[in-house]
N, C-alpha and C positions, 0 to 999 in steps of 0.2 A: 627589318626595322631600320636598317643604316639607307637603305635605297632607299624607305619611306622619308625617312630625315633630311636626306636630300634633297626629295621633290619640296616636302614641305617648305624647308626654307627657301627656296626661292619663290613657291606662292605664295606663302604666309607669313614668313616671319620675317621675313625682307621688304614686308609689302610694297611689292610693286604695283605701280598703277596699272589699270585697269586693260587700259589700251598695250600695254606691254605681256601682260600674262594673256591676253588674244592673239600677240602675233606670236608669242612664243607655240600656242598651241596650236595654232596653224602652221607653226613651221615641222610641230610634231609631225603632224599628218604629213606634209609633204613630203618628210622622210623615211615615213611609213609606207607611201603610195610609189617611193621613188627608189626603195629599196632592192628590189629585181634589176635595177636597172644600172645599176650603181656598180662599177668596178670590183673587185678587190680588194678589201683595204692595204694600207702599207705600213707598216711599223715603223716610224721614226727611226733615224740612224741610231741617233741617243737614246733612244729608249730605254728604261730600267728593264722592261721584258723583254729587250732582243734578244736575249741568247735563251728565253723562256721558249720549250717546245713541249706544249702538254697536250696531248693525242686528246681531241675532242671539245677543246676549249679555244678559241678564237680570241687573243689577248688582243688583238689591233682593232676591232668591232667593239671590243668591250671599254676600250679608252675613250673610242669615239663616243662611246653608250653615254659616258660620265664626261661629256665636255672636252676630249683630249683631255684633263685629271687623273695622271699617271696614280697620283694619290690617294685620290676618292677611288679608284678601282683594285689596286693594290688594299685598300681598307674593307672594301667590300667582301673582294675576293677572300680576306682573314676570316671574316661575319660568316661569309658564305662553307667554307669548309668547317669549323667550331660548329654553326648551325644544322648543318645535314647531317652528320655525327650523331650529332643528339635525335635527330627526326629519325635516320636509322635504328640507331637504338630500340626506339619506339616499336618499329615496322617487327625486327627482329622479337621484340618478346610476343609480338602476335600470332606469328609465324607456326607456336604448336595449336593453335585454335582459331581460326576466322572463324568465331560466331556472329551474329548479326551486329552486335555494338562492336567487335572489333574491328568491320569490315569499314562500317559507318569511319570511322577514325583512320583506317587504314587510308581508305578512300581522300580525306582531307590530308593529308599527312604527304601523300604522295603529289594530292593537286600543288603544295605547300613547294613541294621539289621541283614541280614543274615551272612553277612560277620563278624562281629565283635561279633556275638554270638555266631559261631563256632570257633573265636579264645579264648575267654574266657570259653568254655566249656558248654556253655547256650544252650543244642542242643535240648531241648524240644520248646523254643521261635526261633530259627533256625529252625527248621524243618515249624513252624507254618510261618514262614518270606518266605520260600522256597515255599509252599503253595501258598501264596498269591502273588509271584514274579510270577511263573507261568498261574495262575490267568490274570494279569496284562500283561503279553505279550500275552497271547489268548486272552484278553478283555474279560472277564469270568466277567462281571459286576455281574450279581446277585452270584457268588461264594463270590467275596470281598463284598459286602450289607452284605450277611450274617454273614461272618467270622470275618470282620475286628474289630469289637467293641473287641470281647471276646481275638481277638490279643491286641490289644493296652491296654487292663485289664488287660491279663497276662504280660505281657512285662514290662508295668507300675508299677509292684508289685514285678517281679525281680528287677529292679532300686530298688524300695523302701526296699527292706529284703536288698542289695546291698551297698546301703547307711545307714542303720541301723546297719548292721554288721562293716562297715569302722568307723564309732560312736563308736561302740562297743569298738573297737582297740585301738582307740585312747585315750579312756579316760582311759585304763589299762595302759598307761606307765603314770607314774609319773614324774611330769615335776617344775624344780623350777618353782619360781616366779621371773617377773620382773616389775619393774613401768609401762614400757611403752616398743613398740615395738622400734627394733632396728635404727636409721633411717640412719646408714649408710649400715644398707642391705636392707633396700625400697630405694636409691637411687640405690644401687644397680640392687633392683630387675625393676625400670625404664630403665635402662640400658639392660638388658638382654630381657626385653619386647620388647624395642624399636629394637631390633636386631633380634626378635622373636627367642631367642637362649632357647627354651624348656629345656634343660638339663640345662642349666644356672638359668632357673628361679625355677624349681624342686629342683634345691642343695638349692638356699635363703630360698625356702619354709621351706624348711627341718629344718634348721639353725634357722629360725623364730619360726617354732613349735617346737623345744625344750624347749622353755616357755611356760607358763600360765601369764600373766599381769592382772595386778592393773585396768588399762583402755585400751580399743583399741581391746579386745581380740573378737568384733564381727569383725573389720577390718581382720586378720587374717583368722577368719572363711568367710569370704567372698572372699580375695584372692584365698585360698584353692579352691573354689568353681570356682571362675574366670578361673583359673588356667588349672583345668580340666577341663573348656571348651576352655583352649585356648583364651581367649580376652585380647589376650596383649594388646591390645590401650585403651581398659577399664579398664585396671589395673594402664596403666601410667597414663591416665589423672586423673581417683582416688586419684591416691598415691600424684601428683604434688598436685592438692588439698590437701590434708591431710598435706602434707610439709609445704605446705605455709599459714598456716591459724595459 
């Protein structure tokens, strides 16, 4: 959903003219077509991901993916481990029974992993997602028995070096102190929930993590987590508690 928001707002909600989202989409392709051909990337000196080494994830491609926006990919990359967790999950309770409706799901679930491991760069857990997608439409049952555990281990261990390295990040910038969080940006961020306005709610977050607090600061790290799964209705009804108490 965060990579869709992305694209959208530059086609759509930004509206650009007409003649600009043409050359843009021609420039796609050219980087498409020009891709084999293209060097190595290089990680900026500065980079927030230089000292990032995560066996199977390509953090220099994936900045390039998102515009050089160390940001938008560092945000992505939170969505993307939060997100495959839960699609895991899924796989896992499938795991004592592939009957026909499970497989059907299985089969989406994995195409789901494929797609958003090749836009973060993750094409060793993509390649193994592509696998198992075609598995899943031949109904190749005993391929998925055997493969799917050591997928759902690998996969599960990108998330986790994924979220260890976004840890990493965060606790390298230095951040005042405040008592308590802000509660004219948790009404806020109610507000921007209840409208499901994703960029709305990512600028509060932002605003809100500029601190460290006295109390409250597992609230914070819960949002964050909300957040990149997207559970806006669990964040409002949270926060309205939290207000009101």
């Amino acid at each position: 959903m965060r990579q869709l928001n992305v694209i959208m707002n530059t086609y759509v909600r930004d509206k650009q003219p007409q003649e600009v989202i043409e050359e843009a989409r021609k420039q796609a392709h050219r980087r498409i077509e020009e891709k084999d051909k293209s060097p190595a990337e290089q990680m900026p000196a500065t980079s927030i991901f230089s000292n990032a080494d995560i066996r199977g994830l390509d953090t220099a491609k994936g900045i390039k993916r998102f515009n050089g926006s160390e940001k938008i990919y560092l945000d992505v990359l939170r969505s993307y481990a939060a997100g495959v967790n839960s699609m895991l999950d899924k796989i896992e309770s499938f795991s004592a029974d592939f009957n026909e409706e499970n497989l059907v799901n299985f089969t989406v679930i994995v195409h789901g992993i494929k797609g958003t491991s090749l836009d973060i760069f993750a094409e060793q857990i993509a390649e193994e997602a592509k696998d198992l997608e075609a598995a899943g439409k031949a109904k190749d049952i005993e391929f998925i028995k055997a493969n799917h555990l050591s997928f759902t281990e690998n996969a599960r261990k990108l998330a986790r070096c994924i979220e260890e390295m976004c840890a990493k990040i965060d606790s390298e910038t230095e951040k005042p102190l405040k008592d308590k969080p802000d509660l004219k940006l948790l009404f806020k961020l109610i507000d921007a929930c209840g409208d499901f306005d994703m960029d709305g709610a990512d600028t509060i977050m932002e605003d809100l993590e500029k601190h460290k607090y006295g109390t409250d600061n597992d609230l914070i790290d819960w949002l964050r987590k909300a957040i990149d799964r997207m559970q806006f209705e669990e964040i409002a009804e949270k926060l309205n508690t939290y207000i009101s108490r």
